[in-house]
N, C-alpha and C positions, 0 to 999 in steps of 0.2 A: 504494500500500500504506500502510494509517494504521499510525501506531505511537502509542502514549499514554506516556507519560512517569509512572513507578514515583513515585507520591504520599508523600509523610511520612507520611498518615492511613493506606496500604497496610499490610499486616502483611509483617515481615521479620524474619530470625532472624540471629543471632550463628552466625560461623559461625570456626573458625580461621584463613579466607583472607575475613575482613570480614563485613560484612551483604548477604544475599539476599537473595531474594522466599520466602516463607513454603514455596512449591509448589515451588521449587529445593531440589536437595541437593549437597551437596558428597563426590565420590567419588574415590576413587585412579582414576587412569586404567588402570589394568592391568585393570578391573571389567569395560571394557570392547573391550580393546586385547589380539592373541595376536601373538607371536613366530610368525613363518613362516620354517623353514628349509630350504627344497626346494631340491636342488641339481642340477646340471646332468647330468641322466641323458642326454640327447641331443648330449653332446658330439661337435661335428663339423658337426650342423647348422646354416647359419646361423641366429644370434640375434646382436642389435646388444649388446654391450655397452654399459653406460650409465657414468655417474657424477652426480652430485648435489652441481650447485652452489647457491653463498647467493643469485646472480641469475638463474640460468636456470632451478633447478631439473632436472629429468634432462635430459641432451644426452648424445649419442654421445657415448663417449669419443674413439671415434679421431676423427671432427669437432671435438671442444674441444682439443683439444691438438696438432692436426693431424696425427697418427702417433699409430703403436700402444706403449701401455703397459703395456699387460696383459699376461697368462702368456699362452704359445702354448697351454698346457693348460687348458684351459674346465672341467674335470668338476669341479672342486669351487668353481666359483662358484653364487653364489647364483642361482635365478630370481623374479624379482619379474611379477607378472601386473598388470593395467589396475586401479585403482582401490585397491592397493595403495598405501603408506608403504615410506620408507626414508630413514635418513640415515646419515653419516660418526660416529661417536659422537666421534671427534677431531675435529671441525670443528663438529659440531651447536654450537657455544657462536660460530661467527661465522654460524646459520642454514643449513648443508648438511643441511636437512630438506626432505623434498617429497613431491607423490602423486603416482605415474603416470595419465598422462591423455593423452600423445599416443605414446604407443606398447600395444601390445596385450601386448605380453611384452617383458622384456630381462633381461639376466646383470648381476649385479654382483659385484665383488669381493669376495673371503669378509669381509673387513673390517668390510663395511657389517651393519648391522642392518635386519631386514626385517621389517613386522606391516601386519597387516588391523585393521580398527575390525567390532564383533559389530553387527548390523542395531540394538541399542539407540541406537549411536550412530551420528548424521550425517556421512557421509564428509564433505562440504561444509562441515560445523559444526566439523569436526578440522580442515577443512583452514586455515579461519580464525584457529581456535585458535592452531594452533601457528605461527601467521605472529604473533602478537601482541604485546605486551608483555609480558603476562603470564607466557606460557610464554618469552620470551626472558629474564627474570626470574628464573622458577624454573629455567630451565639454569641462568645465574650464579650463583644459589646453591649449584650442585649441583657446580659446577666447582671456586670457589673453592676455594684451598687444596691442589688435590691437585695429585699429581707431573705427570700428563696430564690436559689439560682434557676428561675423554670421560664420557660419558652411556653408562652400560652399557641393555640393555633391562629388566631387575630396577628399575634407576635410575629409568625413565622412569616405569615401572607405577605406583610410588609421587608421580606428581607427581599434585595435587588440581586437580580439577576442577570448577568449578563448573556444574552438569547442571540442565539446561530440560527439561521433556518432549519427546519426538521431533517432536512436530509444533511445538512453539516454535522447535527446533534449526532444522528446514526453513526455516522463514520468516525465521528471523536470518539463514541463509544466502543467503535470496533476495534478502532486502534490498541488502546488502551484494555480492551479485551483481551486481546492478541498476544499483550505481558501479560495478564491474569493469566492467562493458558502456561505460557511460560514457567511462571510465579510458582504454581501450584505442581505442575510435575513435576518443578525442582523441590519442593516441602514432599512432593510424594519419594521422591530418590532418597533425602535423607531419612524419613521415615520408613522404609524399607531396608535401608541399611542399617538403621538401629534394631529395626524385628532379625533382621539375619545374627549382627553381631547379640543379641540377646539369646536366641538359639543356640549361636556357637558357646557362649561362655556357661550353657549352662552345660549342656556334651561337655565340653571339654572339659571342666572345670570338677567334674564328676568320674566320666568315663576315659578320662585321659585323651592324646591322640588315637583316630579311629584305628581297631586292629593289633596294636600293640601291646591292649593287656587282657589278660584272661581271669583272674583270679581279683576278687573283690575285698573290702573288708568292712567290717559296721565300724562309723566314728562320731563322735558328737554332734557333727555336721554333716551325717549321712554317709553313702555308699563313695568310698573312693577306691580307687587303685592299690595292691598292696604293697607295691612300693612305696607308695607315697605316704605324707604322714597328717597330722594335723599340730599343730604348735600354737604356743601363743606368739604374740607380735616380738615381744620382750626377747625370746629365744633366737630369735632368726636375726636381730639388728644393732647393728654397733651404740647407736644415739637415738633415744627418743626425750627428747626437750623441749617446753614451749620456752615461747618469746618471754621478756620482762615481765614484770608486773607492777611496775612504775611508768607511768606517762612523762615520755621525755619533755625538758620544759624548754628545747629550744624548739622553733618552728619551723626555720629554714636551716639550711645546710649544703652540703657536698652528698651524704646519704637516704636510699630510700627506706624508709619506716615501713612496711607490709605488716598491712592486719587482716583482718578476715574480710574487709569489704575487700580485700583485692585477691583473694582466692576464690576464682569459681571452680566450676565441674570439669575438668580436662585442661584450665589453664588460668596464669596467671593476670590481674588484669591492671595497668598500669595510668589508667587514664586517669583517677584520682589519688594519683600517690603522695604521700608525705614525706616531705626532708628531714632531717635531723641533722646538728652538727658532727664535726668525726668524734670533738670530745665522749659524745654521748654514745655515740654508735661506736666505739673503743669497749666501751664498760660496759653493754647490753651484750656485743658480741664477743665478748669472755665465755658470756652464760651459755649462750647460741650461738655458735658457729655455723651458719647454715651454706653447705657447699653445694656446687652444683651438682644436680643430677639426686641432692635429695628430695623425699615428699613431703610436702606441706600439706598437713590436716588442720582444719576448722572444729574447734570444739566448741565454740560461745556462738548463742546468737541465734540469730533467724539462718545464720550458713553453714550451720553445723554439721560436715560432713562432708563439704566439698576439700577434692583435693586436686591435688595438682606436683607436678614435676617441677622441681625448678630447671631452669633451661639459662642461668643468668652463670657466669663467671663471675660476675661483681659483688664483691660483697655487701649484704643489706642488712638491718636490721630486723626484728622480726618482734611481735606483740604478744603476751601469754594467751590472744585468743585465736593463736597456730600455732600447730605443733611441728616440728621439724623430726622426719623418721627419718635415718639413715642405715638401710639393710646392709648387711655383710652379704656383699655380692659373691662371696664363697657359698652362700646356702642359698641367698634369694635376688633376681631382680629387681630394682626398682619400678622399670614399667610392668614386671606382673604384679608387684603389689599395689601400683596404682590401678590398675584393669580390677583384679578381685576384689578390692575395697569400693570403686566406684559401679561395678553393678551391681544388681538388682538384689544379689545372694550377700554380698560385702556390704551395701548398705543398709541392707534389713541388719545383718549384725553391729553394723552401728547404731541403728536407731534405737533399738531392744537398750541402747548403753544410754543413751540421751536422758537426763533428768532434769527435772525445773520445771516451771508454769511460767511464772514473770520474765525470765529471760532463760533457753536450754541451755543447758553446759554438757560437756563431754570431760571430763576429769582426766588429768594425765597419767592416774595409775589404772584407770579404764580402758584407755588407749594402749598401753602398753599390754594388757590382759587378753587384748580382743584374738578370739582364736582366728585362724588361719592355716587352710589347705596350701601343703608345698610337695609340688611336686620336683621332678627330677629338672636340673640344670637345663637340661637339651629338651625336656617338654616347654618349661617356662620360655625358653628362649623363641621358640616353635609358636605357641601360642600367642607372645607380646605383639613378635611378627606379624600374625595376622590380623591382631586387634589391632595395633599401630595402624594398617593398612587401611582398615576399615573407618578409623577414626579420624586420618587423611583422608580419606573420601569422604568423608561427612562434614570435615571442616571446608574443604575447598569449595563443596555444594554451598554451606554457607556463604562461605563469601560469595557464591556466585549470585547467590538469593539477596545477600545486601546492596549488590552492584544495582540487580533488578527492583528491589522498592525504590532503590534512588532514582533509576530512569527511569520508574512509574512515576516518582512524584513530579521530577520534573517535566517531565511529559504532559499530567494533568497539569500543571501550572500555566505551562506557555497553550496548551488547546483549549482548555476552559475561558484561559482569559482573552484569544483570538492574536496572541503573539506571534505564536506559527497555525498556520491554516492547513486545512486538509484537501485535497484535489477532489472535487466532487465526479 
């Protein structure tokens, strides 16, 4: 599909929401947008209730929240039909806007606001719209200031639109279709490499590599291999030590300070990192020498449990709410102890360890306790291998999914606003 790009020499007009293309108009959206309020005259029959979240969009109620929340009395909810809008007017300001598209009919709570788009306007060309900046923009404006942040439908009517002809609408929508389709079989790639790599760690992690072993044995953590063994953490690793437990009191520095906001699940993250001077970070890393190639555990907090490799040669500082493991790679690798600890089977055994209400903790002599299948050097090695690979593939999918929301967004930006034009 060509698109041409809206020229300086093009004619554009002054509009009160900026410059357009001469052949756009700017209209309140109520021009083209009706309030529907049909209410449940078949109460009794099944209809799924729905609700309207800022990431899913409509979902079951009683599936989002796991049980029912709603009145036992249906009749005076709303019905919203396929290809219909609705959102939360209290919540539209963090995005509980959406169309129906995978259910044919559902009830909503009388709460919700509910409207069709008139054939002038593109369902598909709305439905873009209101995902945008622009219209998260003019919510904010319309919020600001008041007692509840709600978008009445009166509210909504009056936000400005800037209007392409119907068959422009189609093709900005197609466009920008055309990355959705993209978008999504790249979230379906890494989601299938995550069910495969979940498969493999559970095989392997059990039944060893395929073919190689015959003979089983019972162990606190089920059927392994009988070579193999099960140990605690403590046994297998030279160094297990969290960071300080004094808060440094310089601010800036030469050194970075790592605390659990900067350990996520598979890696390190450095966009909000903290300095310290070297005085400081001299006498922290007495306690904690943390070298590369050891693992960082999260014990405190809402991040208790992620880990991650260190991959850094420089030496950092580190906070008591990360732990620094360092295996005797005579008995264990590092990347198999981060693979085992970070799935599905290693983190249920951390959670089982997790105590606290007000804030979780993970204890350092917990950590050191937490049991642990080891297998032989050349299966560990065998294994990391494939996981490595697999986790490579899942990150470079990511990044290729970040590349793609960024040239959705900008895409919506310049098509929405008439910057670049599409070839009719």
């Amino acid at each position: 599909m060509k698109i041409k790009t809206l020229k300086a020499s093009q004619k554009t007009k002054r509009t009160p929401i900026g410059e357009i293309p001469v052949d756009w108009a700017v209209i309140n959206l109520g021009k083209y947008i009706k309030e529907v309020s049909q209410r449940n005259s078949e109460n009794g029959k099944p209809v799924t209730v729905l609700s309207v979240t800022n990431s899913q969009g409509f979902v079951s109620s009683e599936k989002y929240f796991d049980k029912q929340v709603y009145s036992k009395d249906l009749s005076n909810y709303k019905v919203i039909q396929k290809g219909q809008f609705a959102y939360n007017p209290s919540r539209i300001n963090v995005g509980s806007i959406a169309r129906l598209k995978a259910y044919d009919k559902g009830l909503l709570s009388p709460m919700y606001v509910v409207f069709e788009a008139a054939q002038e306007l593109d369902c598909d060309f709305m439905e873009y719209w209101i995902s945008s900046q622009y219209f998260r923009n003019m919510v904010k404006a319309n919020t600001q200031g008041t007692v509840r942040n709600a978008v009445s439908f009166s509210a909504l009517a009056e936000f400005l639109l800037r209007y392409p002809s119907l068959s422009e609408q189609k093709k900005i929508a197609e466009i920008l279709a055309s990355v959705d389709a993209v978008i999504d079989l790249t979230r379906a790639v890494i989601d299938q490499t995550k069910t495969v790599k979940k498969g493999l760690m559970q095989e392997l992690l059990t039944r060893g590599i395929p073919g190689r072993h015959k003979r089983f044995k019972k162990t606190e953590l089920g059927m392994i291999p009988e070579e193999w063994e099960v140990t605690k953490l403590q046994n297998i690793c030279l160094r297990i030590q969290d960071g300080t437990h004094f808060s440094p009191k310089s601010k800036t520095g030469s050194r970075m300070y790592i605390t659990s906001k900067n350990i996520r699940m598979g890696h390190m993250d450095f966009n909000n990192v903290s300095f310290i001077s070297e005085k400081e970070h001299s006498e922290i890393y007495k306690r904690c020498p943390v070298k590369h190639g050891d693992i960082l555990l999260t014990k405190d907090g809402a991040q208790a449990g992620n880990l991650a490799v260190n991959t850094l040669e420089e030496e950092f500082s580190l906070l008591s709410s990360v732990v620094m493991i360092r295996p005797n790679t005579n008995k264990v690798l590092s990347h198999y102890i981060f693979h085992f600890y970070s799935g599905n089977f290693g983190q249920d055994l951390i959670s089982n360890e997790i105590s606290g209400q007000a804030i979780t903790r993970l204890t350092l002599d917990k950590v050191k306790n937490l049991p642990v299948i080891i297998p032989t050097l050349h299966e560990q090695s065998i294994m990391t291998s494939v996981f490595n690979f697999l986790d490579k593939n899942m990150e470079r999918n990511r990044m290729i999914l970040e590349e793609l929301n960024r040239v959705k967004s900008a895409l919506m930006q310049v098509l929405l606003s008439g910057q670049v034009r599409v070839r009719i």
